[in-house]
LOTORVO-243737 format. One line per 2 residues: their letters; for each residue x, y, z of N, C-alpha, C. Coordinates in steps of 0.1 Angstrom, whole numbers, plus 5000, padded with zeros to 4 digits. Each point is the difference from the previous one (the first is absolute). Layout:
<nodes>
a> X:Y:Z:X:Y:Z:X:Y:Z  ...
</nodes>
This chain:
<nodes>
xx> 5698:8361:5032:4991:5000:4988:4999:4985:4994  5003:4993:5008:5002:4985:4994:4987:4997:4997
xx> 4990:5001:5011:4985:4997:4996:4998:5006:4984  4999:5015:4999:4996:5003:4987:5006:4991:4989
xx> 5011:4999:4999:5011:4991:4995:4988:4986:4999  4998:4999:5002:4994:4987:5001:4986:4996:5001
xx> 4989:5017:4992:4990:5003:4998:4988:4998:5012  5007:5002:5015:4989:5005:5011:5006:5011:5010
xx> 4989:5004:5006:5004:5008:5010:5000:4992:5017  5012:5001:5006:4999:4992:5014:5001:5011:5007
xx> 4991:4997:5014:5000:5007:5008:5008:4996:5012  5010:5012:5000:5017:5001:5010:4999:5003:5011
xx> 5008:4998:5012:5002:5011:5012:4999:5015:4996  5005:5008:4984:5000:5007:5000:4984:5011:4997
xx> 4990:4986:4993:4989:5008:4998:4994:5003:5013  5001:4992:5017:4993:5006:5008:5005:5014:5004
xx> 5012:4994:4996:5008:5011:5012:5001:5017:4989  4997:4999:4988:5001:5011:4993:4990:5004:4991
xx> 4996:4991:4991:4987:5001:4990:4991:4998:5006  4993:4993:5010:4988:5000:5007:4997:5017:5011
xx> 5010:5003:5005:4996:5007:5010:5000:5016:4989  5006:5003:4985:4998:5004:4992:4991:5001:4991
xx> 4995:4989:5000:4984:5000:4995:4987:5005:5011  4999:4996:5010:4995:5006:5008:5000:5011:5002
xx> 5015:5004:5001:4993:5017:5007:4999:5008:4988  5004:5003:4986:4997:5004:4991:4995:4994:4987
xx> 4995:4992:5000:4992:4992:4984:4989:4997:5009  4996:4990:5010:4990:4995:5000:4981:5009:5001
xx> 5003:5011:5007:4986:5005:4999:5000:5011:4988  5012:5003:4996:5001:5005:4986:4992:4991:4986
xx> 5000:4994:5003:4995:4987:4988:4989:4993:5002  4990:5002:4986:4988:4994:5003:5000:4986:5004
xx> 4987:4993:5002:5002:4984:5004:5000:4995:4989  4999:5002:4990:4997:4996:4981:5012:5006:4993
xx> 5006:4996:4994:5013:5003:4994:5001:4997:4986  4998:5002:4987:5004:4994:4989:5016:5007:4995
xx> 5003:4986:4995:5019:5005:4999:4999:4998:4984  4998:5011:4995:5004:5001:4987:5011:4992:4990
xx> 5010:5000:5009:5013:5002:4994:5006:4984:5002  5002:4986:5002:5009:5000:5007:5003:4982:4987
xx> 5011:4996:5008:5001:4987:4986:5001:4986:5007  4994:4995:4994:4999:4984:5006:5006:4989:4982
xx> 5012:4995:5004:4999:4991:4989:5008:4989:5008  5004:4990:4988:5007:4986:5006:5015:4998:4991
xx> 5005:5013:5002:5014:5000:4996:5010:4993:5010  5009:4988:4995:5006:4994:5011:5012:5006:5003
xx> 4998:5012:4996:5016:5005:5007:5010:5002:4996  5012:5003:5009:5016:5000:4995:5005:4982:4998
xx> 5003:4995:4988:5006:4985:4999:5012:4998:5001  5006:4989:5005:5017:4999:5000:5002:5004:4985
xx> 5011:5009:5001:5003:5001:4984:4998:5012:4994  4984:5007:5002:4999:5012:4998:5007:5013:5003
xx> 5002:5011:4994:5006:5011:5005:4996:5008:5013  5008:5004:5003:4996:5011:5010:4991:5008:4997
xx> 4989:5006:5011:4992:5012:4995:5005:5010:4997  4996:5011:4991:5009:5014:5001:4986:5012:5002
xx> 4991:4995:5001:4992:5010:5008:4995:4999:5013  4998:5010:5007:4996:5003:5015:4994:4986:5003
xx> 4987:5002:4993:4985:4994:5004:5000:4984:4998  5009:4994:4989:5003:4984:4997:5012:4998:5017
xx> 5010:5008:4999:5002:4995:5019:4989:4998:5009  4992:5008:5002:4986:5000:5005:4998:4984:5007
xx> 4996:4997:4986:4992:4989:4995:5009:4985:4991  5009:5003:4996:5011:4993:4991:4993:4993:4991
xx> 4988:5011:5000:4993:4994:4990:4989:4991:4998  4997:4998:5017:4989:4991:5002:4990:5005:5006
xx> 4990:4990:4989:4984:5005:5004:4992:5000:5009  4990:5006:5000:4997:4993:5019:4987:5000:4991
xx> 4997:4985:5002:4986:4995:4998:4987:5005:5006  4990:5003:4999:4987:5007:4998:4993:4994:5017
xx> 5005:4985:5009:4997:5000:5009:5010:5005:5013  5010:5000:4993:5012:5009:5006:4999:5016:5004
xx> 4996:5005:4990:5000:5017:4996:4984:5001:5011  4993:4991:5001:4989:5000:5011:5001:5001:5011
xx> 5012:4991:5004:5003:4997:5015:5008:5012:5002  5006:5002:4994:5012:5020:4998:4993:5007:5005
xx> 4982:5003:4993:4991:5012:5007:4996:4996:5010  4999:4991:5008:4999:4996:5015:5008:5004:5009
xx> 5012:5003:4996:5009:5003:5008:5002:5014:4996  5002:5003:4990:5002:5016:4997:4988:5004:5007
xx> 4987:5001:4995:4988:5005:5009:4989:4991:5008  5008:4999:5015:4994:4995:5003:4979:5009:5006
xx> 4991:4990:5000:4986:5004:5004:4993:5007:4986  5006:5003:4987:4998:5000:4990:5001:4993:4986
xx> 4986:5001:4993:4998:4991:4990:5010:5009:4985  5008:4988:4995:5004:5005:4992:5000:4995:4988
xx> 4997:5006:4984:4991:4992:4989:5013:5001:4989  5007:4997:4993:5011:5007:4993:4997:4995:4983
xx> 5004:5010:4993:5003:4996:4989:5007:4993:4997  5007:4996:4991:5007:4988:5001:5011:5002:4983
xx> 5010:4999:4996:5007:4994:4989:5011:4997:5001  5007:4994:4991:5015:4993:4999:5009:5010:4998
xx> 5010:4992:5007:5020:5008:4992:5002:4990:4989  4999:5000:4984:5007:4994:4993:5009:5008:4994
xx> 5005:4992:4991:5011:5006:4986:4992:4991:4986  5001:5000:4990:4997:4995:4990:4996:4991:4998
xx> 5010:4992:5007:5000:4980:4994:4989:4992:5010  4998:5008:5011:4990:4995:5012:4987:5001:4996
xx> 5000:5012:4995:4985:5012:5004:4987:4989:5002  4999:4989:4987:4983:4994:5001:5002:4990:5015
xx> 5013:4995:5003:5005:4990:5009:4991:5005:5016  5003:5016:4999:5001:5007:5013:4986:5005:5000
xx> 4993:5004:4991:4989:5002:4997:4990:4988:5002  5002:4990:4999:4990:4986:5000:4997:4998:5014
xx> 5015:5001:5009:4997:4999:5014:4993:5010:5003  4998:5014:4995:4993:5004:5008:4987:5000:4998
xx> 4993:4999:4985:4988:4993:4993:4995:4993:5013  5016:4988:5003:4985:4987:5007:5001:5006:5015
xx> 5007:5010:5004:4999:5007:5019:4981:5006:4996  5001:5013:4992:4987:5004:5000:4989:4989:5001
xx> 5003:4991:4991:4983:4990:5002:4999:4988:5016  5013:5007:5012:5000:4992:5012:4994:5010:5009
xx> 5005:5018:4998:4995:5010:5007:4993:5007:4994  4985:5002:5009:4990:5012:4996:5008:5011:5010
xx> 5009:5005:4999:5006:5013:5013:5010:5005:4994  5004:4995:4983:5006:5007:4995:4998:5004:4983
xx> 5012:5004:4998:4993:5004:4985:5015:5000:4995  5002:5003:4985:5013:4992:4991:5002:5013:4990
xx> 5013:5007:4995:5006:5002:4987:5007:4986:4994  4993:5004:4986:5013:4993:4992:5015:5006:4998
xx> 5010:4991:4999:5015:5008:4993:4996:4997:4991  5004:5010:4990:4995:5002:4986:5012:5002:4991
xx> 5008:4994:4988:5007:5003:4992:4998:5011:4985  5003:5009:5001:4995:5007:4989:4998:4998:4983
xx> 5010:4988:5000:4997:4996:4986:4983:4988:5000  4993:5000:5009:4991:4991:4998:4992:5004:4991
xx> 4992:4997:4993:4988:5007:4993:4988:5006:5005  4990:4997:4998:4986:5007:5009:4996:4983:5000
xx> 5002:4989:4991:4990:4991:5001:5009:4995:5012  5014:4999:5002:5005:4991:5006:5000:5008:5016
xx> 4997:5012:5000:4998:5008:5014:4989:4992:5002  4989:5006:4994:4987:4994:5009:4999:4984:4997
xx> 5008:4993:4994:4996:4986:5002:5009:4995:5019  5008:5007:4998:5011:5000:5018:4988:5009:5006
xx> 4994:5008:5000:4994:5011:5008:4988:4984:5006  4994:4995:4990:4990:4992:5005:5003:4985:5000
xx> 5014:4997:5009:5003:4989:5004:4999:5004:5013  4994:5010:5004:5000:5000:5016:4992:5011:5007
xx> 4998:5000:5012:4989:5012:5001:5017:5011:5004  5002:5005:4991:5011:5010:4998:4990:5017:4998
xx> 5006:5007:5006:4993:5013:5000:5004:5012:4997  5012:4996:4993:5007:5012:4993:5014:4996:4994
xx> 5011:5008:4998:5008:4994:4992:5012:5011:5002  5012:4992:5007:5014:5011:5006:5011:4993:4986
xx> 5003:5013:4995:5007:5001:4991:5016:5006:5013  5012:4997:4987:5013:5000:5011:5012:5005:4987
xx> 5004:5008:5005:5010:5004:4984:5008:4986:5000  5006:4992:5005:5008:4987:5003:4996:4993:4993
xx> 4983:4998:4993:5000:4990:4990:4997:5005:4986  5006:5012:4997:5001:5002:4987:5012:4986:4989
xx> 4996:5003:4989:5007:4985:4995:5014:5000:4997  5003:5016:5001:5013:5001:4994:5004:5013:5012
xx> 5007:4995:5005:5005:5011:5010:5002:5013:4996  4997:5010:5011:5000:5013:4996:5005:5007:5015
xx> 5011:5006:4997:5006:5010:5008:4995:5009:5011  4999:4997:5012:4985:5009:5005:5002:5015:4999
xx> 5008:5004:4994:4999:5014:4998:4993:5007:4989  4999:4983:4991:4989:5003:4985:4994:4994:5003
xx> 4991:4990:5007:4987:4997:4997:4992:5007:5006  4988:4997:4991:4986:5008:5003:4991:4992:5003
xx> 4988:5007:5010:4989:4995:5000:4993:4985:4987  5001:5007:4990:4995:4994:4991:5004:4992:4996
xx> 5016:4996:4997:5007:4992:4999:4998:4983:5011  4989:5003:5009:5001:4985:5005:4981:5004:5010
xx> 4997:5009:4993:4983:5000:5005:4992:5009:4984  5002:4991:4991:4994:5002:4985:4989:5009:5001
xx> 4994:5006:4988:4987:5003:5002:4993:4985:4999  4998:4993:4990:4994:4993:5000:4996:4990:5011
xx> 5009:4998:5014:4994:4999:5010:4996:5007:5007  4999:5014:5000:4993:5012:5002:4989:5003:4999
xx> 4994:4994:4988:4989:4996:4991:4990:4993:5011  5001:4992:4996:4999:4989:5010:4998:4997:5012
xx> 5007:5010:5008:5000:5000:5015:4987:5012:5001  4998:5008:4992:4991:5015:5002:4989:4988:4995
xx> 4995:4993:4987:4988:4994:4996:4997:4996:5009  5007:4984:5008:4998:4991:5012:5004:5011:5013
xx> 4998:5007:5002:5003:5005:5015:5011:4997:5008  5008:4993:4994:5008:4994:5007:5010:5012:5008
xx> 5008:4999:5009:5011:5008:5012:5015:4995:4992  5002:5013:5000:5014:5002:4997:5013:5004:5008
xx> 5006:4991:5000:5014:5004:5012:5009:5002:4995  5001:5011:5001:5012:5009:4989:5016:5001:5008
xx> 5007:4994:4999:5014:5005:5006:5006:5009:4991  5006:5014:4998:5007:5002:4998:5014:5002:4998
xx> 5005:5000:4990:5019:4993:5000:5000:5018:4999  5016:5000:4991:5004:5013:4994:5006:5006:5018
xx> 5018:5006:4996:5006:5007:5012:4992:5009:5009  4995:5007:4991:4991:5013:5007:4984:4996:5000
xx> 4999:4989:4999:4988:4994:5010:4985:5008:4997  4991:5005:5010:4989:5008:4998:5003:5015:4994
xx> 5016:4998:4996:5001:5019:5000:5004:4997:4987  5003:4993:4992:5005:4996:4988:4991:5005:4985
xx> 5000:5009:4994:4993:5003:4992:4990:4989:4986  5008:4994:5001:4994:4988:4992:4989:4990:5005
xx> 5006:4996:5018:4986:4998:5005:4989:5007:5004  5002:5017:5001:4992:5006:5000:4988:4998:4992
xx> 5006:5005:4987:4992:5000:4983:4995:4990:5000  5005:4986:5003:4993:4989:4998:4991:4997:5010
xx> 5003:5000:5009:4987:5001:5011:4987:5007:4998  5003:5012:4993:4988:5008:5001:4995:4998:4984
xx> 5009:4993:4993:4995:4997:4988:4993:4986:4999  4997:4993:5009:4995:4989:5007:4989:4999:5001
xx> 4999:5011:5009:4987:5011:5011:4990:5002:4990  5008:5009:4987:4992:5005:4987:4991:4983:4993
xx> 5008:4999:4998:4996:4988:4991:4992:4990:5002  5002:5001:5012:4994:4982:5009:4992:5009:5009
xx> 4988:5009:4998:4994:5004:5013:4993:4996:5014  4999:4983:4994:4992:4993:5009:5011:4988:5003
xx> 5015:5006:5003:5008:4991:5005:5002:4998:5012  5002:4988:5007:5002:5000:5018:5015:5001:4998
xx> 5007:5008:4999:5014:5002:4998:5004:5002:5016  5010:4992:5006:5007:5001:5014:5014:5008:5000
xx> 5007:5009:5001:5013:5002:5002:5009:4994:5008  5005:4996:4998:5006:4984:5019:5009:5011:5001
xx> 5004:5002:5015:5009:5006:5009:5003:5010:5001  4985:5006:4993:4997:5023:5001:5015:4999:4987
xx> 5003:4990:4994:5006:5004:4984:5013:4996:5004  5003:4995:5012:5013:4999:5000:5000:5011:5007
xx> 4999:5012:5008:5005:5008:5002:5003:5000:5018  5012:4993:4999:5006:4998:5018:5006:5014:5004
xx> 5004:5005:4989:5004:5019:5008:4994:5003:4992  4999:5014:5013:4989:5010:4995:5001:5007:4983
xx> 5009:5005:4993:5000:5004:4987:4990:4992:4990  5006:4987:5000:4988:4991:4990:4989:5003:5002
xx> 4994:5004:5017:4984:5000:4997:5000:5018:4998  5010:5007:5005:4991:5015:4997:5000:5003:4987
xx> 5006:4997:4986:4998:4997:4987:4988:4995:4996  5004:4981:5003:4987:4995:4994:4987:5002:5003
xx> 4997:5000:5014:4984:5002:5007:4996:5011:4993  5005:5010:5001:4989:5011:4994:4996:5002:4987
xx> 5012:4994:4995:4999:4993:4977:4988:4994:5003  4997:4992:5012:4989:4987:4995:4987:5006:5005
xx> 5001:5010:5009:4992:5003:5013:4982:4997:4990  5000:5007:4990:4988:5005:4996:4994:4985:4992
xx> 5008:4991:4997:4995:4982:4995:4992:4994:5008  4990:5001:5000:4992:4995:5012:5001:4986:4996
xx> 5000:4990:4994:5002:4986:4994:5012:4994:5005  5008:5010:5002:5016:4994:5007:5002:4998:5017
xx> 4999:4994:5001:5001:4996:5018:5012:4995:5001  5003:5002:5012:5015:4996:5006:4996:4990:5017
xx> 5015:4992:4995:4996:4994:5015:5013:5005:5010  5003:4997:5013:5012:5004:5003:5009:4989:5005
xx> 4998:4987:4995:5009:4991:5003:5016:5004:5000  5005:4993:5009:5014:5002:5002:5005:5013:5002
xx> 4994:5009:5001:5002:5015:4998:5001:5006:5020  5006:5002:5001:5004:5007:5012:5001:5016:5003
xx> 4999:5008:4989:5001:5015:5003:4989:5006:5004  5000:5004:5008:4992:5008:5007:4996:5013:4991
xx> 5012:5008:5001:4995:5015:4985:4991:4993:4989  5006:4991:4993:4996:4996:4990:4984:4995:4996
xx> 4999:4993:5014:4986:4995:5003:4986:5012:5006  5006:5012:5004:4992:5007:5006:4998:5010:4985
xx> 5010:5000:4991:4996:5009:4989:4991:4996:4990  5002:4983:5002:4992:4992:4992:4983:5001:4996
xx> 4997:4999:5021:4991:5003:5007:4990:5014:4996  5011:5010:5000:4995:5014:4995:4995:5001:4986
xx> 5009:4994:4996:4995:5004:4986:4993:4994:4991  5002:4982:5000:4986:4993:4999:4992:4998:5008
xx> 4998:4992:5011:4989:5001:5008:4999:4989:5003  4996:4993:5017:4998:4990:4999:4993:4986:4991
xx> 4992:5004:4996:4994:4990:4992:5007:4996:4985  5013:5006:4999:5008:4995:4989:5010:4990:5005
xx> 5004:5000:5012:5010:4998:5007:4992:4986:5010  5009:4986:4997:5001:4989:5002:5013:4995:5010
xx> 4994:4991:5013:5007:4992:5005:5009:4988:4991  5015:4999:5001:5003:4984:4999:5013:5002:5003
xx> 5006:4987:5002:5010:4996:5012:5013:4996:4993  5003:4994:4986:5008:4996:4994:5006:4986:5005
xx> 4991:4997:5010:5003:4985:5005:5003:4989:4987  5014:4994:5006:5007:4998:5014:5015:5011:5003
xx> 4996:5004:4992:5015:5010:4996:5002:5008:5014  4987:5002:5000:5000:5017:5013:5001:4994:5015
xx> 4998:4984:5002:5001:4997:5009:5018:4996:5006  5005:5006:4994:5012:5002:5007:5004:5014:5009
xx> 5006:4996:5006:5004:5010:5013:5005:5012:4994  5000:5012:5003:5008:5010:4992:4995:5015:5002
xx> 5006:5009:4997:4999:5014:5000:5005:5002:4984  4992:5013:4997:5004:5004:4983:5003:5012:5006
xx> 5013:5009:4993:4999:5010:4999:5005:5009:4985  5000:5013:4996:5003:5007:4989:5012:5004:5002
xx> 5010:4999:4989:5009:5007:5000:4998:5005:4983  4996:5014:4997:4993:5009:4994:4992:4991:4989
xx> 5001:4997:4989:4987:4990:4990:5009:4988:5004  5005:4993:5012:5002:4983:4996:4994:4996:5016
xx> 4998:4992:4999:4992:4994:5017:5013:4987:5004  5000:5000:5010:5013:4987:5010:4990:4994:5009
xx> 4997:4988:5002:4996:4992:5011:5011:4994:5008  4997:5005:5010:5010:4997:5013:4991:4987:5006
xx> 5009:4988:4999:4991:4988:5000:5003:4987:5010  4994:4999:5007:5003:4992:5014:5006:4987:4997
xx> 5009:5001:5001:5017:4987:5000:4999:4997:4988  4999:5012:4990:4998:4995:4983:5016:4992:5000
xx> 5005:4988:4990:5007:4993:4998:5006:4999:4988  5002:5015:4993:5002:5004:4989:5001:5017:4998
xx> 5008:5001:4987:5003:5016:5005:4998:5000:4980  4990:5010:5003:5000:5011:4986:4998:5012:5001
xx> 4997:5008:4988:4997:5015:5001:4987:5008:5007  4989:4985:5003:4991:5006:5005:4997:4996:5014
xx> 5011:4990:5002:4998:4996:5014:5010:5003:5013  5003:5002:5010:5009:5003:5014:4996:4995:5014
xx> 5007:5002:5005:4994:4994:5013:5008:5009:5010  4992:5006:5010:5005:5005:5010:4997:4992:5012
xx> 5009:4993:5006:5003:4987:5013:4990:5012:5013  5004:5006:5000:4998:5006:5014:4986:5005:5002
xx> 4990:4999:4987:4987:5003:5000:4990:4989:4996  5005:4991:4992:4990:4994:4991:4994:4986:5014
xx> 5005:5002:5010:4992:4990:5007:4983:5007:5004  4998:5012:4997:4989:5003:5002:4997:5001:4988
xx> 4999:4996:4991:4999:5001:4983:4982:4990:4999  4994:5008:4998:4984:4992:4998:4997:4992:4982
xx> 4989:4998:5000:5002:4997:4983:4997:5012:4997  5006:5000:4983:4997:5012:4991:4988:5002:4997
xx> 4989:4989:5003:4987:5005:4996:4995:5008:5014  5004:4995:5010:4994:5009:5007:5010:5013:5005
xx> 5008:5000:4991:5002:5018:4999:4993:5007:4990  5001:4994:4990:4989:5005:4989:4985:5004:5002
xx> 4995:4993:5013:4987:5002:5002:4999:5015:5012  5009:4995:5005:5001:5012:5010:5007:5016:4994
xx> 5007:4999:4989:5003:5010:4989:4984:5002:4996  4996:4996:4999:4984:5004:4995:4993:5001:5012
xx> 5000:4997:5010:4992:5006:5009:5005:5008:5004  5012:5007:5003:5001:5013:5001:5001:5013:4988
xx> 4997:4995:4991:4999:5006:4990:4983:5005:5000  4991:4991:5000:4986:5000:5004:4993:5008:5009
xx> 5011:5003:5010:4998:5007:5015:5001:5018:4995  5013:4997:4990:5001:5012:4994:4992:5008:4994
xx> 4995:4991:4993:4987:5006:4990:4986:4998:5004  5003:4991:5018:4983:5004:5006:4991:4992:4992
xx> 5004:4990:4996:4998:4987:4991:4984:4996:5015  4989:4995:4998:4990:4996:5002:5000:4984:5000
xx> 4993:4998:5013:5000:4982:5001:4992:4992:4987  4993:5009:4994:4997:4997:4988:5010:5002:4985
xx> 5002:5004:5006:5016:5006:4987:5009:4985:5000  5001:4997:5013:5011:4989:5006:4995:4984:4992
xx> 4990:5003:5002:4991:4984:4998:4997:4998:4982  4998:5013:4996:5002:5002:4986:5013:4994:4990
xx> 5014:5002:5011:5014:5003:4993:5000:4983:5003  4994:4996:5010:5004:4986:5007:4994:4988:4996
xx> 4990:5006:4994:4987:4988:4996:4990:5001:4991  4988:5012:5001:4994:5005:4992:5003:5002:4985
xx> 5012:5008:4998:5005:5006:4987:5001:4984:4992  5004:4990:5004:5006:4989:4994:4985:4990:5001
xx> 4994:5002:5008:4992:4991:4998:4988:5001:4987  5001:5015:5001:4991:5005:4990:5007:4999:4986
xx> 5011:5002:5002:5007:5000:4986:4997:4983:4997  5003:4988:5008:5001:4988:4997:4978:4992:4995
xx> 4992:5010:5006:4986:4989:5000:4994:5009:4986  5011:5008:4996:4987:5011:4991:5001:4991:4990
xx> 4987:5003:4993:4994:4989:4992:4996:4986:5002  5007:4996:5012:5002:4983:5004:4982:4997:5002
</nodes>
């Protein structure tokens, strides 16, 4: 992982000899030639510094915290798919003291590329003048709120929605059309009754919101989504994407009960481009993670398997294509979840 570490993806002995011949025989005719990636983050964060602490979450080992710049995260979709065009959304990892810093870079990436498109990181105490005065320093097209930059820390077992995605940028995002990229915090995730209420009190309020759920809600075992999906099933305004999401149950119930056209491609790049298998042990998920160099509660390594270990995104995609197969999902259905759904969500009004 040293490349990620150091904000690119290099291509190893191990991508021919494992992720190439795995993309071919399962992703590549599964996948339109047009791809828009919803989901994924480009900033210019320099990383782990002599001096700094250790990471203590999964995903900052990943990465140690470095960004992979917007010509970078390019050259990634060349190699993740190769013979297809791929268009991605785009926003930053900050924390508070960065946000306009990480934001500006990515302001000046959009006015270099017409092939992509931009969220702002958004801090919740902004006002409405000072949102849309940042909203139009750049061709920015929506705005990813993050419970992490509320101003005064809050417990993730208490914060809410609202607490770090206001109404009054709610307001705002439903007037201007703008796309909303919702992560959800809170233990119990999409099953959590607070995000419930507030989701669908969202839905109520904001009827003409492009509201996104990132990663089917958080829900990596099956419980979180058999709860939340069907709470939300009937919000047609609430779309989900399935970034970073790997379950198979979870994804085919998704499928059923909202319907393709709610349901969005995106990759969580660069995070997912690490090698790995997820699995459930009852509501918590373990990534078993190819020569991870670090041991926590979400991570393991089993020596005797992980040399066939592909990236996470392309288990995630193939969790969805068998999940698709399930439900008798249509080559039109495919191109919808892959490209269509997002493109339409991104030119409406444009």
């Amino acid at each position: 992982m040293n490349d990620l570490r150091q904000g690119r993806l290099d291509i190893i002995p191990h991508y021919f000899k494992v992720d190439l011949p795995f993309y071919k025989e399962h992703l590549k005719d599964f996948l339109p030639d047009k791809i828009i990636d919803i989901h994924s983050h480009s900033s210019n964060n320099p990383g782990l510094q002599p001096g700094d602490p250790m990471p203590t979450f999964w995903a900052d080992w990943v990465t140690f915290g470095h960004g992979m710049l917007v010509p970078k995260l390019l050259e990634a979709y060349l190699q993740l798919f190769p013979g297809k065009e791929v268009f991605p959304v785009c926003f930053p990892i900050s924390d508070r003291k960065d946000v306009d810093e990480r934001n500006k870079y990515l302001a000046e990436e959009l006015e270099k590329y017409d092939n992509i498109w931009g969220l702002i990181w958004t801090m919740p105490d902004w006002t409405e003048d000072e949102l849309i005065k940042r909203m139009k320093s750049g061709r920015f097209s929506g705005i990813k709120p993050y419970p992490n930059m509320v101003k005064d820390a809050i417990p993730d077992k208490d914060i809410t929605i609202f607490d770090y995605l206001p109404h009054h940028h709610l307001k705002l995002a439903e007037k201007y059309g703008w796309i909303v990229m919702l992560h959800i915090a809170r233990p119990d995730r999409l099953a959590d009754p607070v995000n419930i209420s507030q989701l669908r009190e969202i839905s109520r309020r904001y009827q003409k919101i492009k509201l996104i759920i990132a990663h089917i809600g958080r829900s990596y075992c099956p419980r979180h989504g058999l709860i939340g999906i069907p709470a939300l099933k009937d919000r047609e305004n609430l779309l989900f994407d399935i970034s970073a999401n790997t379950n198979q149950p979870v994804m085919e119930l998704l499928i059923r009960e909202v319907g393709t056209k709610r349901i969005l491609f995106g990759s969580d790049m660069p995070i997912t481009a690490m090698r790995a298998k997820r699995v459930c042990e009852g509501d918590e998920y373990i990534n078993y993670v190819w020569k991870a160099d670090w041991t926590d509660n979400r991570t393991r390594r089993n020596i005797e398997e992980e040399d066939t270990y592909t990236f996470l995104l392309y288990e995630q995609i193939l969790s969805f294509k068998n999940a698709s197969m399930t439900c008798n999902l249509t080559k039109s259905d495919i191109e919808d979840v892959f490209f269509n759904n997002a493109y339409n969500l991104l030119t409406a009004g444009a």
